[in-house]
Each structure stands twice: as structure tokens, then as C-alpha cells.
N, C-alpha and C positions, 0 to 999 in steps of 0.2 A: 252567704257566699262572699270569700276578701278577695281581691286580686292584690296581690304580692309582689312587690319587685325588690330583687336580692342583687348586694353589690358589694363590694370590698376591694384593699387596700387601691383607694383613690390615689392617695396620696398628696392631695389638695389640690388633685385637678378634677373639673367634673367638663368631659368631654361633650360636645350639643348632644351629641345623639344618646345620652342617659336620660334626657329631658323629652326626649321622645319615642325612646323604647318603653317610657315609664308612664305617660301620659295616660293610659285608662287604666293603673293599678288604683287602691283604695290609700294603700301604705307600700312604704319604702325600709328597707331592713338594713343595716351597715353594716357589717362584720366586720369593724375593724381596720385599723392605718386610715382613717381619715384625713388625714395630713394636716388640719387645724380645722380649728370651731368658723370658721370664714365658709367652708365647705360645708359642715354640718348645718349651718343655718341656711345657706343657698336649698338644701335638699329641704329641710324643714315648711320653707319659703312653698315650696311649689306641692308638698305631702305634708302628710303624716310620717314623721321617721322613730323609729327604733334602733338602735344602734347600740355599740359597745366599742368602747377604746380596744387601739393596736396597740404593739409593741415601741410604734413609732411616734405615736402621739404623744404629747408634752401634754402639761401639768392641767391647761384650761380645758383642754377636753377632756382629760381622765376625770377632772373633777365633773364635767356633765355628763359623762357615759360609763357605765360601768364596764367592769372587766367579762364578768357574766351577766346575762338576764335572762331569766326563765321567763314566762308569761303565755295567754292562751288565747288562738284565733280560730273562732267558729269553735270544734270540738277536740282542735288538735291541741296537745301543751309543744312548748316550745324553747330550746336553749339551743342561745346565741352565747358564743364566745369568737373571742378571733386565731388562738393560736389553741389547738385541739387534736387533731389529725384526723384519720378518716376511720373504718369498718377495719379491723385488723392490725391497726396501725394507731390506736387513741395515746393520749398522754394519759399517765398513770391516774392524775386526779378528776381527769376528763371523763376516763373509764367509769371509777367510780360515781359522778356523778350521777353517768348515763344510768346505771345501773339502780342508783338510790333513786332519780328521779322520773324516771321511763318516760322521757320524752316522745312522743311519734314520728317528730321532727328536729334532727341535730343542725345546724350552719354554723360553720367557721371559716376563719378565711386564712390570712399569713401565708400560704404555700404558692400563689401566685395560680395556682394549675387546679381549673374547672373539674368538679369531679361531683355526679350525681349517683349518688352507689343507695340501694336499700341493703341494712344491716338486718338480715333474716335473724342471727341471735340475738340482738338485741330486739328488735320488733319496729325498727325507724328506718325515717330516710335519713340519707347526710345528703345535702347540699353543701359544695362550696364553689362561691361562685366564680370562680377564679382573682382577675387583675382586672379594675375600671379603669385606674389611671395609668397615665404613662410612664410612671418612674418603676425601673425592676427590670429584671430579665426575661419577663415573659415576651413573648414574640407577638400574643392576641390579646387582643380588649375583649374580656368575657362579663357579662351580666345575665342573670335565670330572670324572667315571669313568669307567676305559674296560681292557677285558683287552687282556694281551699272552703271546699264543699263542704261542710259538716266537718265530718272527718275522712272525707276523699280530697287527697291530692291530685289536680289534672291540669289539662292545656298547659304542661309546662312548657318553656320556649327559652332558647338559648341564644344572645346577641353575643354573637363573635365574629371581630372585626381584624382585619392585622394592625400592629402598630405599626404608627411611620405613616 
């Protein structure tokens, strides 16, 4: 059993209450817009993190995060990307990946706007977990927790907050 805590486009702010909605996870997942490696190592500091560069990150973090990362927790496989789309809505190469790689578990982030859909054809969840930081047009600070049992997804929980 992992407890998971999912976050994106910080944008190199990491607000107190990340540090304490996250407090009994195992690891920390980033999808993306970190806003600099100053951010990524405060989270690294206090977890285990998994991550993949945004659109907005500069050159120091692309070099330590990749664009994709596939990889496997408990029984589930797993890709992370930051700019993807959702169930109905994928990007053309995103699609195909999903498709080549059958993940159980899709997360990306970039859209700013929390969305936990299961994709019946494809055979996955998408999670994304909205906006952690404060730069962007979302109007809430969103971040998921959620255990992965084998290959059961549960206790997911959603911290959304208003900005401002």
C-alpha cells in the first residue's frame, strides 16, 4: 500500500498547507510548471518526489525532470506527463501513447482545472490535479491524496481551497 499525493503547476510557490495535506503520503507526484528546482527540492526535502517538467520551466529543471515518465507503484503502471488532456480530449501523441502503453493510471496537469474522470475505453483513471500555486487563472488551489492498494485505487481526497 503507497499514499500518493498529486500536485501541479506550483509555479514556484509551495503554499504551508501542501506540507500538511501531504504529511502521511509515502511520495509526492508533480505534473508539471514547477516554477524552478528551488521548489522541486523543498518537496524532495520533506518526500520522495516524482515529477516531470512544465511548459514553464526553464532549462535546470527540464534537465532533472523529464517531459514523460512512465513507471510502477504497488501493481498499478503509471504516466505522468504535464500537458496531455483528459478522456475524450487527449493530445494526438498522448493518445497513442496511452494506447501503446496501457497505463491504469494517466496524470497531467497544464489546464489549471481539477478533473478525476475514469476512461472506460481506454481502461484508466486520469487524475489532474488542478492549480497548487498561485500564479494562473484558476480561482482554487487544488491538490488529490489518494492510496494505491495493489492495483486498487481508493481514499481519494481532494484539497481545494479559494485563492486569495
Amino acid at each position: 500500500m503507497k499514499r500518493i499525493g498529486i500536485l501541479s503547476d506550483t509555479h514556484g510557490v509551495l503554499i504551508p498547507q501542501v506540507f500538511d495535506f501531504f504529511k502521511d503520503v509515502d511520495e509526492i507526484w508533480h505534473a508539471g510548471d514547477i516554477g524552478n528546482i528551488e521548489t522541486a527540492e523543498r518537496l524532495e526535502a520533506f518526500k520522495p518526489l516524482r515529477a516531470v517538467h512544465g511548459n514553464i520551466d526553464d532549462h535546470i529543471v527540464r534537465l532533472q525532470y523529464p517531459e514523460d515518465l512512465f513507471f510502477q507503484v504497488e501493481d498499478v503502471h503509471v504516466y505522468m506527463t504535464h500537458i496531455g488532456g483528459y478522456p475524450g480530449h487527449y493530445m494526438p501523441e498522448v493518445r497513442i501513447l496511452l494506447q501503446d502503453k496501457k497505463p491504469e493510471l494517466y496524470v497531467c496537469g497544464h489546464s489549471h482545472i481539477l478533473k478525476v474522470i475514469y476512461d472506460q475505453k481506454l481502461q484508466l483513471l486520469h487524475i489532474n490535479p488542478g492549480a497548487a500555486g498561485t500564479s494562473g487563472f484558476h480561482k482554487k488551489i487544488t491538490m488529490v491524496r489518494m492510496v494505491i492498494d495493489g492495483k486498487t485505487f481508493k481514499d481519494l481526497e481532494i484539497f481545494d481551497k479559494p485563492r486569495g
